[in-house]
N, C-alpha and C positions, 0 to 999 in steps of 0.2 A: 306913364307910370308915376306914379306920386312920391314924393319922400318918406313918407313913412311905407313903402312896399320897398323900396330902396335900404331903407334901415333893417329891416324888419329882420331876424336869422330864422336860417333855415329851423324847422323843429325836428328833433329827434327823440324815439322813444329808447332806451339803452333797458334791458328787460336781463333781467338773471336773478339764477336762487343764491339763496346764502353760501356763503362759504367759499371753497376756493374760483366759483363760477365769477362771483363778486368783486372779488379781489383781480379776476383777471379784466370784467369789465373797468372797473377802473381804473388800470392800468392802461386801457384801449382809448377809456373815454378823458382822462385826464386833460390829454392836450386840444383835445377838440374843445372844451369849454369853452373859450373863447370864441370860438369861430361858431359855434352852434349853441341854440333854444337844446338843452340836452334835459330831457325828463325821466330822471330815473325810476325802475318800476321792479317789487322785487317782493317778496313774503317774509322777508328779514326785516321786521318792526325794529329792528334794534338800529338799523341804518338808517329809518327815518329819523333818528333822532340824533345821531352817532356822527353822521354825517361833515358835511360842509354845510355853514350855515346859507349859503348861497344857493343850494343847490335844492332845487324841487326833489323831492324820493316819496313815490305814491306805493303804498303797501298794499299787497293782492294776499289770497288767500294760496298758501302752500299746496303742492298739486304733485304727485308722481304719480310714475306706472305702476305704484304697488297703492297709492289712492284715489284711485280713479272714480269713485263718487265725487270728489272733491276738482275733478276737471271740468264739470260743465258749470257749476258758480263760478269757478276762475274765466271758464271763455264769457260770460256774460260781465264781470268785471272788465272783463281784455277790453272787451266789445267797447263799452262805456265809457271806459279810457281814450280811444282813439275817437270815441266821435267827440267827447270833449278837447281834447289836445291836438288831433287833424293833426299827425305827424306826416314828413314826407318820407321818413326811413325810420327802420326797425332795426338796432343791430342787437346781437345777443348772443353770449357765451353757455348758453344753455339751464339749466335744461329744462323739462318740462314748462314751467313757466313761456321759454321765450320759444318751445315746438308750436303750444298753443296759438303763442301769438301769432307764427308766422303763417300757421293754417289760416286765421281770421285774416290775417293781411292779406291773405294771394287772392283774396274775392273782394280786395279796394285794392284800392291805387296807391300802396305802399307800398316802397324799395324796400327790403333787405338782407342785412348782411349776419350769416352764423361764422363766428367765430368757435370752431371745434376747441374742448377743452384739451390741454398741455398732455392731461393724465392718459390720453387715449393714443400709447404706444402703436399700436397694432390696426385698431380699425376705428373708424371712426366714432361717437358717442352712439349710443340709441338711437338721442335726441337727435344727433347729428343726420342720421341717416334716415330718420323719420322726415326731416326737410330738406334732405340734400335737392331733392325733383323743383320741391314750392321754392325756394330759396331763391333769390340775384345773384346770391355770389356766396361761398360758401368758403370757407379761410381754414386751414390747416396748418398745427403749427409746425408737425410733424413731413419731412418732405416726400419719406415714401407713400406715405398716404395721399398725394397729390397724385389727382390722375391728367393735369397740364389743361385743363377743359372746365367742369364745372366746380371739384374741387380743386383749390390753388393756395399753394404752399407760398407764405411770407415771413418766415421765422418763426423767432420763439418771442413772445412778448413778455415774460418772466426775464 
């Protein structure tokens, strides 16, 4: 193995929509910067610019289950992203955007991680339950909503 594979950090994609999904990924993704290639990916233009100036933020096209015309250009953007960037994990606080992506990833060889949002009292997101199957690991901030198996309760990150 060579020095520069030795040096090299791991890549990650960190995927979420505007708003409080964003604010909770970076909150998740903050301390990792250091330790990881972290490529943010999000349909909030206001962040690529808003931003850290260090910090990569690739702007996708904005996607819900109420515009679902607007899901199959997002998975084709998804797609494009990841064969440019070759991440080795996906994590994401939701939604739509980072359901998307985890469906594209479960058919490469990409790890990962949904962090369910804060607001989801009761049961898990849409999102959330739309990948809980596709998922590695599925994170809850809420603890009865952990079923001790594939979703798993680690606090609150707020």
């Amino acid at each position: 193995m060579s020095t520069k594979d030795i040096n090299k950090k791991t890549k990650i994609l960190a995927i979420a929509s505007p708003g409080g999904h964003w604010i909770q990924l970076n909150k998740i993704c903050n301390p990792l910067d250091k330790q990881f290639d972290i490529v943010y990916v999000t349909p909030g233009a206001q962040y690529a610019s808003a931003g850290k100036s260090a910090r990569k933020v690739l702007t996708i096209t904005d996607a819900s289950a109420d515009s679902k015309r607007k899901l199959i250009p997002l998975a084709f953007q998804l797609l494009s992203i990841f064969i440019k960037e070759k991440p080795k994990a996906i994590i994401s606080t939701g939604a739509a955007p980072g359901a998307i992506a985890f469906l594209i990833a479960k058919a490469l060889p990409i790890k990962t991680i949904w962090v369910d949002s804060i607001a989801n009292v009761s049961q898990l997101s849409r999102s959330g339950r739309m990948v809980q199957k596709h998922a590695d690991k599925v994170i809850t901030q809420w603890e009865p909503l952990s079923d001790g198996k594939k979703v798993i309760y680690k606090g609150s990150i707020l």
